[in-house]
C-alpha positions in Angstrom: 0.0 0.0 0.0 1.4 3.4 -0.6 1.2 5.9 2.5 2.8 9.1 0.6 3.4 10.4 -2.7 6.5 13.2 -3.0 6.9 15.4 -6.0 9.6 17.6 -6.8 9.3 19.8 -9.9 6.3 17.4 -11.0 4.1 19.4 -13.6 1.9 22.1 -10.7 3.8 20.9 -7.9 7.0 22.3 -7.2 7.5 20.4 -3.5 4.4 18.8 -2.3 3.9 15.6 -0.3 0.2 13.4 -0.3 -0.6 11.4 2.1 -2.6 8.1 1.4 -5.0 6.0 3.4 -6.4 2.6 2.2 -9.1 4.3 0.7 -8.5 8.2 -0.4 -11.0 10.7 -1.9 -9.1 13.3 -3.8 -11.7 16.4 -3.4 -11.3 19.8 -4.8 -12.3 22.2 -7.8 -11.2 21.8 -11.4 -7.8 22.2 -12.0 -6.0 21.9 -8.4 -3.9 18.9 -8.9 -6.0 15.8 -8.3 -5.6 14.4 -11.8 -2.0 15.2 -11.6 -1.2 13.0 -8.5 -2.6 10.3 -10.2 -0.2 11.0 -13.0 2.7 11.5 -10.6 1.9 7.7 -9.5 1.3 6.4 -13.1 4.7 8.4 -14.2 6.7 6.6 -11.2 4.9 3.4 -12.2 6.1 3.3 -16.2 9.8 4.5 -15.1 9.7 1.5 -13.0 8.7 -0.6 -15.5 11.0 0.6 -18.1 14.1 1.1 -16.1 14.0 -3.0 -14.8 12.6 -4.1 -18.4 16.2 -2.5 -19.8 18.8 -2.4 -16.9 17.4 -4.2 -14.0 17.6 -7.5 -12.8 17.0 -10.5 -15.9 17.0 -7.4 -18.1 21.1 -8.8 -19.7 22.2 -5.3 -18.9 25.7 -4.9 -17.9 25.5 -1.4 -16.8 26.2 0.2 -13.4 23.4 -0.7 -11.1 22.0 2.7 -11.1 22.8 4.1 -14.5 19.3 5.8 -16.3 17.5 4.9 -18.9 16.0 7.0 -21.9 12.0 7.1 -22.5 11.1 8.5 -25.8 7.7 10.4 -26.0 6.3 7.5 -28.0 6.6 5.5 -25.5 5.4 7.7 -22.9 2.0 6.0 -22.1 1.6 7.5 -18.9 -0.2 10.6 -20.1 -0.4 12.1 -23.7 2.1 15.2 -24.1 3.3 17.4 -27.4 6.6 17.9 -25.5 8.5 16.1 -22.8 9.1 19.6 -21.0 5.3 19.4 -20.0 6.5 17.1 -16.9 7.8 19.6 -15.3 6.8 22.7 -13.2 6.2 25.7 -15.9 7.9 23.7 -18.3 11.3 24.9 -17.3 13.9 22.2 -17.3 17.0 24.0 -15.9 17.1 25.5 -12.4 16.8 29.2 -12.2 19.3 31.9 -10.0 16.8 31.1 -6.8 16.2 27.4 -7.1 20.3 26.8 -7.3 23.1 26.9 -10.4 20.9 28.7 -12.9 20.9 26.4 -15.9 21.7 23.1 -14.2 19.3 20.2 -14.8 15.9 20.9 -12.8 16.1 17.4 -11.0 12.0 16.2 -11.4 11.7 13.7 -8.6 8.9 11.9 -8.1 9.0 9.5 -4.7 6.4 7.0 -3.4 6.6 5.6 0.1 4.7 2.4 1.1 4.4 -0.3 3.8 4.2 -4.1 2.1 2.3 -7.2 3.4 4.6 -7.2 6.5 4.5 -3.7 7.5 7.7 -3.0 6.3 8.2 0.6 5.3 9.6 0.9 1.8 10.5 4.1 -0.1 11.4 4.4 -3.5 12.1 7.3 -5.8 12.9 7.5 -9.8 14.8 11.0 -11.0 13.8 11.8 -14.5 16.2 14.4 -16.7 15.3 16.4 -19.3 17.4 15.0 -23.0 15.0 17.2 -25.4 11.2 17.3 -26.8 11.6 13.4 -27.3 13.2 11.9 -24.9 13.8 12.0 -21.3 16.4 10.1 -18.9 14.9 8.3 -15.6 17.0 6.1 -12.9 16.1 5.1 -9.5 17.4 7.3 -6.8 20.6 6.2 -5.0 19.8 6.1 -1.7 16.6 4.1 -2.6 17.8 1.0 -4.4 17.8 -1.4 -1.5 13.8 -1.1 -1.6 13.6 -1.7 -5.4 12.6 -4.8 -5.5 10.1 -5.0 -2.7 8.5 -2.2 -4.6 8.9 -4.2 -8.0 6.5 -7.0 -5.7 4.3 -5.1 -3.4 2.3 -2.2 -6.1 1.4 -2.7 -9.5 -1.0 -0.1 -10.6 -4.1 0.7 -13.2 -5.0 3.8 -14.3 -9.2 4.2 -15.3 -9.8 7.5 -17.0 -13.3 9.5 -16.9 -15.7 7.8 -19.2 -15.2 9.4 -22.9 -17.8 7.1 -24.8 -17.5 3.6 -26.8 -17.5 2.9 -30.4 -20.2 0.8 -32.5 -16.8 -1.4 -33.4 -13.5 -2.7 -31.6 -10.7 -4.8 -32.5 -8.4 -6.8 -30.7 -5.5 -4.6 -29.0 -2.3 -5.4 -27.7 -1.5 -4.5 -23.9 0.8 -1.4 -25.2 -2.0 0.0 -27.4 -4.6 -0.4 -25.0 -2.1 1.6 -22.5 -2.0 4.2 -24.5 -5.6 4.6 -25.2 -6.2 4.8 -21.4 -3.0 7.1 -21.4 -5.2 9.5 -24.0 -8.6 9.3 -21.4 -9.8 6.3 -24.0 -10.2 3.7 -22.0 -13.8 3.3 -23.2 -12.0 2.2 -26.5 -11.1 -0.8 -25.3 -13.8 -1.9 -23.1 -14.8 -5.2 -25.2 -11.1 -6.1 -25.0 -11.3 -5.4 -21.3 -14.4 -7.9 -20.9 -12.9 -10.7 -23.5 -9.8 -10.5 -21.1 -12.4 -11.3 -17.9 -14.5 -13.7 -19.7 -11.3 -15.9 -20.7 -10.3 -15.8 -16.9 -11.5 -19.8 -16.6 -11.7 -20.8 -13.3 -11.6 -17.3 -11.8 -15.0 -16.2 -11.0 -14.4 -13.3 -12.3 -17.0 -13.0 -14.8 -19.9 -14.7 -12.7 -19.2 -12.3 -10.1 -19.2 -9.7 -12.9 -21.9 -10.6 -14.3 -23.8 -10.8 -10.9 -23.3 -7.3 -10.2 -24.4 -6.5 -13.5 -27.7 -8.0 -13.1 -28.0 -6.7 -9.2 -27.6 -2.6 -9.9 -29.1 -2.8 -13.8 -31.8 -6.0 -14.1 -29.7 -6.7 -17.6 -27.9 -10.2 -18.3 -24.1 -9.4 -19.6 -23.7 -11.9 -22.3 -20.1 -13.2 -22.6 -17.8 -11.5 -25.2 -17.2 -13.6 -29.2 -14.0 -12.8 -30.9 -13.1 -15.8 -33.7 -10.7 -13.4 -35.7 -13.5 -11.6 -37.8 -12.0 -8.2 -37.6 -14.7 -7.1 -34.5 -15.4 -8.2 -30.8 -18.8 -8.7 -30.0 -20.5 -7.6 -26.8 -23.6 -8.6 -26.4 -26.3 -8.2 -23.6 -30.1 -9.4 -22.7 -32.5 -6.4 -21.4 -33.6 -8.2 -18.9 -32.6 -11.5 -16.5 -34.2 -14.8 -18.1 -35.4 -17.7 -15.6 -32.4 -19.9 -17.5 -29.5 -19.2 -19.3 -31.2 -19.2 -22.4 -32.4 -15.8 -24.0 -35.9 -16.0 -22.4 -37.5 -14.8 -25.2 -35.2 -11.3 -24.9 -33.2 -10.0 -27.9 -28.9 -9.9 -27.7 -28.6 -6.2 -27.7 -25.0 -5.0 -28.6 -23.4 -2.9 -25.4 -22.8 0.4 -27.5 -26.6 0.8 -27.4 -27.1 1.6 -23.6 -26.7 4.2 -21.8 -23.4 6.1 -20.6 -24.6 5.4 -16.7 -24.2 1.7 -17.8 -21.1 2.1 -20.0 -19.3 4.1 -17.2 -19.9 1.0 -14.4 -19.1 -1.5 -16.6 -15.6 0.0 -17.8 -14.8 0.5 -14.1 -15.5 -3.5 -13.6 -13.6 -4.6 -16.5 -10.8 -2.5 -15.2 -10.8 -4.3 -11.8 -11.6 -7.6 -13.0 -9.4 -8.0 -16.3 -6.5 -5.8 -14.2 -6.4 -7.4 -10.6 -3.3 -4.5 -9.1 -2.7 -3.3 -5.5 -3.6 0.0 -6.2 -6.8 1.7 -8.7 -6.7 5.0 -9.7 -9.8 6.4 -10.5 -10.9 9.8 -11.9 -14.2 10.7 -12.0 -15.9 7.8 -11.7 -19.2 9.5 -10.9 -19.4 11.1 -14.3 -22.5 10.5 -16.0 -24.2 8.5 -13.1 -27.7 9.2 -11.2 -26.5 10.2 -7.6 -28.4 6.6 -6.4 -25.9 4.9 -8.8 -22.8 7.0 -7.5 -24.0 5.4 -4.1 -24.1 1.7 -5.5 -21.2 2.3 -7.6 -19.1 3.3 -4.5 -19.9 0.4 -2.5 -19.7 -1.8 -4.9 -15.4 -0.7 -5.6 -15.0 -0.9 -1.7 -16.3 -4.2 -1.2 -14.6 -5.4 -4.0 -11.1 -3.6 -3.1 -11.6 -4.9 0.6 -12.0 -8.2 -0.2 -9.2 -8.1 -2.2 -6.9 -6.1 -0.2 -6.2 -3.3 -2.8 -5.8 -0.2 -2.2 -8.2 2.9 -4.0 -7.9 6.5 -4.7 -10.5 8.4 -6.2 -10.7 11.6 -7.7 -14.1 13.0 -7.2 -16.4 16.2 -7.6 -19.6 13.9 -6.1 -20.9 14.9 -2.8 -22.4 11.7 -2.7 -19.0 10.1 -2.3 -17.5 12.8 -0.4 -20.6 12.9 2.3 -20.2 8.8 2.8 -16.5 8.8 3.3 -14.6 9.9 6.5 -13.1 12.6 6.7 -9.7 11.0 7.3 -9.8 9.8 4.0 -10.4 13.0 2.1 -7.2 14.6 0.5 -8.2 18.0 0.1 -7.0 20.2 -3.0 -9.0 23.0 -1.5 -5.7 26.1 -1.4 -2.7 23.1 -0.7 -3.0 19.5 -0.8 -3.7 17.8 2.6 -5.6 15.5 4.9 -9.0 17.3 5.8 -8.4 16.4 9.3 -4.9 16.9 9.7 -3.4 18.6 12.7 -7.0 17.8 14.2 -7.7 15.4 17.3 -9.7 13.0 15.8 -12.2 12.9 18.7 -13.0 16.7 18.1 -13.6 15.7 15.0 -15.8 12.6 15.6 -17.9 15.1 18.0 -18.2 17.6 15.1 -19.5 14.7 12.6 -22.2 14.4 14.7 -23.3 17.7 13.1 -21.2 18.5 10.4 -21.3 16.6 7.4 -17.9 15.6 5.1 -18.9 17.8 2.5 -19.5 21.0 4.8 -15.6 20.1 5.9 -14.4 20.4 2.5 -16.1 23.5 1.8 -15.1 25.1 5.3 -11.6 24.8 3.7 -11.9 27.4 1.5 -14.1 30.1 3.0 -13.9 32.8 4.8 -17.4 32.3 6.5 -20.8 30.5 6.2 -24.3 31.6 6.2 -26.8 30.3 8.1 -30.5 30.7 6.5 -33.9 29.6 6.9 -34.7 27.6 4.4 -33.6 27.5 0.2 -36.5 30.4 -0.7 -33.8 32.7 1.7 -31.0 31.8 -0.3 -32.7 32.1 -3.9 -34.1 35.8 -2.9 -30.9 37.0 -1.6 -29.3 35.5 -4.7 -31.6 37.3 -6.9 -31.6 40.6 -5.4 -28.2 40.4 -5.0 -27.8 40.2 -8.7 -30.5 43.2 -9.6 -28.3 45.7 -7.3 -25.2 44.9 -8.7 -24.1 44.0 -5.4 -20.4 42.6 -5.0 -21.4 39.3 -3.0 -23.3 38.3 -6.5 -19.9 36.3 -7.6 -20.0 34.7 -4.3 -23.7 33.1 -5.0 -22.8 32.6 -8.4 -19.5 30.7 -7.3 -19.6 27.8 -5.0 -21.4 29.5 -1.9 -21.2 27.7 1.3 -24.4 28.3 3.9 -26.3 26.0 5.3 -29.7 25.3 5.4 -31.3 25.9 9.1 -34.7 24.0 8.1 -36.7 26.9 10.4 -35.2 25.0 13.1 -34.4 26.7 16.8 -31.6 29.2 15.9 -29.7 27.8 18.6 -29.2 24.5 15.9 -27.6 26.9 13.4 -25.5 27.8 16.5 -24.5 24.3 17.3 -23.3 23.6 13.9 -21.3 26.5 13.6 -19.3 25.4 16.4 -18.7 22.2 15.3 -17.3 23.5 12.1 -14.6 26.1 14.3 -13.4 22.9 16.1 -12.0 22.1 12.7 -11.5 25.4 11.4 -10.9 28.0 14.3 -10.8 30.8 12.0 -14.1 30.6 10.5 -16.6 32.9 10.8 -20.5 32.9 10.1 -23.2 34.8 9.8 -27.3 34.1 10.8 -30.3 35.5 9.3 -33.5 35.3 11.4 -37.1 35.5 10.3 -39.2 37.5 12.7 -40.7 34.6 14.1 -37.3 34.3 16.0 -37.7 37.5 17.8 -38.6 35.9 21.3 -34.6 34.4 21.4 -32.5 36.8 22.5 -29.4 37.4 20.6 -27.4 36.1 24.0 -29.2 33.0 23.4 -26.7 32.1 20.1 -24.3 34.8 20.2 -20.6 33.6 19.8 -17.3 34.1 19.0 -16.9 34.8 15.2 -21.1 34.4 14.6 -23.0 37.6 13.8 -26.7 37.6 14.4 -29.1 39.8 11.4 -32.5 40.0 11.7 -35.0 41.2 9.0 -37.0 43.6 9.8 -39.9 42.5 8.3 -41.4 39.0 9.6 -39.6 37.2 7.2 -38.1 37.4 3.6 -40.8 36.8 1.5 -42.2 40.2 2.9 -40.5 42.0 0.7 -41.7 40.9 -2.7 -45.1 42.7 -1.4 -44.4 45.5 -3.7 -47.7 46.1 -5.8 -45.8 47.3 -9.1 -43.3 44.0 -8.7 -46.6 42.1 -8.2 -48.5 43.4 -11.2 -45.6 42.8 -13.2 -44.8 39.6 -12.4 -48.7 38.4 -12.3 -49.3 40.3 -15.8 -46.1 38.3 -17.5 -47.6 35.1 -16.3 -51.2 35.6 -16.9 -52.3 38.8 -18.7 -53.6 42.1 -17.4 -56.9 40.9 -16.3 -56.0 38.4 -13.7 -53.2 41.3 -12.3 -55.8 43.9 -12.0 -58.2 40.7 -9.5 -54.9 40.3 -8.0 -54.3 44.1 -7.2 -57.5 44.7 -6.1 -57.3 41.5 -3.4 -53.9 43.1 -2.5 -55.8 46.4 -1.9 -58.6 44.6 0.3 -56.0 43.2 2.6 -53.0 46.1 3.4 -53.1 49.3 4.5 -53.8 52.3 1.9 -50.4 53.8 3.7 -48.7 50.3 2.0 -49.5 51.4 -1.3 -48.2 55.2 -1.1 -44.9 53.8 0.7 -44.3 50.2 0.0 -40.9 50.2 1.0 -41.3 51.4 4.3 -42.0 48.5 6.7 -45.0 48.7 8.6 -46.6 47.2 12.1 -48.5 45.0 9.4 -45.5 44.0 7.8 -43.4 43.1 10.9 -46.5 40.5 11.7 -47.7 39.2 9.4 -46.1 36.0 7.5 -46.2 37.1 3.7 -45.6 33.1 2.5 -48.4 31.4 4.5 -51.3 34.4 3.8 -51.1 36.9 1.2 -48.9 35.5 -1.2 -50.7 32.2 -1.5 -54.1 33.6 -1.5 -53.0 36.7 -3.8 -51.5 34.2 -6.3 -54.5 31.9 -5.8 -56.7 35.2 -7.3 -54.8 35.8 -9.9 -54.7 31.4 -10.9 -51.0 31.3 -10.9 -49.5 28.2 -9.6 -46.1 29.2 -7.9 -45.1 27.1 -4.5 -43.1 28.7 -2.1 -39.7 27.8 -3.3 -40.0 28.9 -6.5 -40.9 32.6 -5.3 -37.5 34.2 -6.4 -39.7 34.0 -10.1 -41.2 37.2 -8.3 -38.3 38.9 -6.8 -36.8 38.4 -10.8 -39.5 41.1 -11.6 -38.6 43.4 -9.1 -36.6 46.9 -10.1 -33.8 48.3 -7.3 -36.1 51.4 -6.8 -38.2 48.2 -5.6 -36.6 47.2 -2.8 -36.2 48.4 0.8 -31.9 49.7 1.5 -32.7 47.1 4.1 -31.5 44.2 1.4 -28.8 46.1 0.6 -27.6 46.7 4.1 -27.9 42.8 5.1 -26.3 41.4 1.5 -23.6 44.5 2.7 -23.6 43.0 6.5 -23.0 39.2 5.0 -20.7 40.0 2.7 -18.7 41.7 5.3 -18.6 37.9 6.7 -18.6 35.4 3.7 -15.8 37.3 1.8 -13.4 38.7 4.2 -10.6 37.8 1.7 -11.8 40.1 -0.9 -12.4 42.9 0.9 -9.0 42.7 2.2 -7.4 42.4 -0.7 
């Protein structure tokens, strides 16, 4: 198993260390380096493979023990690259005046550090030199050698890119094509040879136990691969699971004609069965799945990886995967790479799981604050009104915003939660905003360190789409000038006349009354437009600035103060 991955000069990674469990959940936004560890591992994994295949031990080589060997970009099947240069950091291949001798080789170093069957540490690194566009030069590192070999026994290593698509047609490929497909993100090119490889396992299992699973998450009977030298595999399947092994009646269905959520499982199987290694890689494997098959599918690779002692990372953008996995096991790419509960005692953080989810972790990493809201009709007005006043904390709803959703539960919950989040990230801060029906807990109640408390004026936030012009407008798009003037005149019937001549002034009325369970049902109800409650940001999209109190402005003003502290400083 490996336990830590050190890069030096590795592509985005200057000097950075990751740290592995059994199971690891890479986590992070686009483009922060989780697809590149993977390609750190699978780099280390073909200079292995080529430097003992040419000077190591069988390999007839009389050269010095740790002499290098070249690797031309051809057969670089790691990852696809125009250059060689495009290994390292900002593709510069000599050192500069404040990394050391300014034109010396840039030494790329790429270690991996694992514990075999024994528990035996092991450590073994590969230095790889620069020798032009084509080629580069890769030997083991000195110090290293004596744990070649139990590194040559304990990890071999499969690579299974996001899902890309499968052709009508495949071939038979040899092992160093089919690398290099899966090197260019094609590994659903050779997903028939994948499945021919499993079914000609005799003996194994391997296919039952495919095809069982199969049949368990889909209701389909995986028919086993033909290939008698015609120039095509066929894969075939049966919609549906006959009573005997016979087709029952159903048609053979060729695999390209299902769907990608089907395609996408079944490449990740072949992989695992057809490729038995210590140690899967696997990016994106919830791409193009329903989130109830992301769960299956995630069960499905532990069991299997359990019972078979391997060892799987997974780079992921599901919260799904990243809400059912502890947080221990979470690499975070969130600013630098690192454990998401590292430098944390991990019964703080057990206590804290009790109310924070693994998700909410990962997001806590990169913010400056939280907000804590009623319910999602809270967060869609603010969003939208936000965005009519041009106000600056628009990006930050547009981005990836991270509040949390009180459920109109005792503010003293939202309280609770936020604390359990500063056990993990002392620095955060938060803000709550109250509906009026919390005006009977005092702000002693949930005050705390780093929390501010708002409170809208009004009873709660739907009260301030009663604006009669935003009304009319809306009510007129949706169902035509006659049912806005019914609507109006109910409107009329129920406030004040001192509503209509100020509306944005906020009244006794106002501060009483709850605008989402009276007047906006029963004044949408009059004008026959069918609009449930979380779908009232529709309304506010209608509204004008002049139409809104400065109130909204001072509270998106207030939160943004909270949620974006890094902005403002900088």
């Amino acid at each position: 198993m490996i336990t830590k991955v050190s890069t030096q000069y590795f592509k985005q990674f200057t000097n950075q260390e990751f740290f592995l469990t059994p199971l690891s959940l890479l986590a992070g936004p686009n483009n922060s380096g989780k697809s590149t560890l993977m390609q750190a591992i699978m780099v280390w994994n073909l200079a292995m493979q080529r430097w003992i295949e040419k000077k190591g031990p069988g390999s007839g080589s009389k050269a010095k023990e740790r002499s290098g060997t070249p690797i031309t970009r051809q057969e670089f099947r790691a990852l696809p690259l125009p250059s060689m240069d495009q290994l390292w950091t900002d593709t510069h291949t000599s050192l500069r005046r404040s990394e050391g001798k300014p034109g010396a080789p840039r030494p790329l170093v790429i270690t991996l550090h694992g514990k075999d069957k024994e528990g035996v540490d092991w450590k073994l690194g590969f230095e790889f030199r620069y020798n032009g566009p084509e080629q580069i030069h890769v030997k083991p590192v000195a110090e290293h050698m004596k744990d070649l070999d139990r590194a040559r026994r304990e990890l071999s290593v499969i690579y299974i890119p996001p899902f890309s698509g499968i052709g009508v047609n495949e071939t038979r490929y040899d092992r160093p094509f089919q690398e290099m497909l899966v090197g260019q993100g094609k590994g659903g090119d050779i997903l028939r040879n994948l499945l021919l490889e499993v079914s000609g396992k005799d003996g194994s299992g391997d296919w039952e136990e495919l095809e069982k699973i199969i049949e368990d998450v889909f209701q389909y009977r995986l028919m086993k691969p033909v290939y008698d030298g015609s120039p095509y595999i066929t894969c075939q399947y049966l919609k549906g699971i006959p009573p005997t092994r016979g087709f029952g009646g159903l048609s053979p269905l060729d695999i390209s004609t299902t769907g990608s959520g089907f395609h996408q499982i079944l490449l990740i199987l072949a992989f695992m069965f057809a490729r038995p290694t210590t140690l899967i890689l696997l990016d994106e494997p919830d791409a193009h799945l329903h989130v109830l098959l992301q769960k299956q599918l995630y069960d499905i690779l532990r069991t299997l990886c359990h019972s078979r002692k391997g060892q799987l990372v997974i780079a992921t953008h599901s919260e799904v995967l990243i809400d059912t996995t502890s947080p221990e096991q979470i690499v975070s790419f969130y600013r630098e790479p690192h454990c998401l509960t590292s430098g944390n005692d991990r019964d703080q953080v057990r206590e804290a799981l009790k109310r924070v989810s693994s998700l909410e972790l990962l997001l806590a990493e990169d913010a400056d604050g939280i907000l804590y809201l009623e319910g999602n009709t809270d967060f869609d007005l603010l969003r939208v009104w936000a965005d009519i006043l041009e106000h600056p904390i628009k990006n930050w709803f547009k981005g990836q915003p991270f509040w949390h959703n009180n459920h109109g539960r005792n503010p003293r919950e939202a309280r609770a939660h936020f604390f359990s989040l500063k056990a993990i990230r002392p620095s955060l801060n938060a803000v709550l905003l109250l509906d009026g029906d919390n005006r009977n807990v005092p702000d002693r109640e949930i005050d705390g360190d780093k929390l501010t408390i708002l409170r809208w004026e009004r009873y709660e936030a739907e009260s301030y789409l009663l604006h009669p012009e935003a009304l009319e407008r809306f009510i007129a798009a949706e169902k035509g000038a006659l049912f806005a003037n019914a609507a109006m005149n109910y409107l009329r019937e129920q406030l004040p006349p001192a509503f209509f001549k100020s509306p944005l002034e906020t009244s006794a009325f106002l501060k009483a009354e709850p605008a989402s369970k009276t007047l906006l049902p029963k004044l949408l109800e009059c004008a026959d437009v069918e609009l449930s409650k979380n779908e009232y940001s529709l309304i506010a999209k209608q509204m004008n600035p002049e139409e809104l109190p400065p109130e909204i402005a001072e509270k998106l003003s207030k939160i943004y103060s909270v949620v974006c502290v890094d902005r403002l400083l900088n």
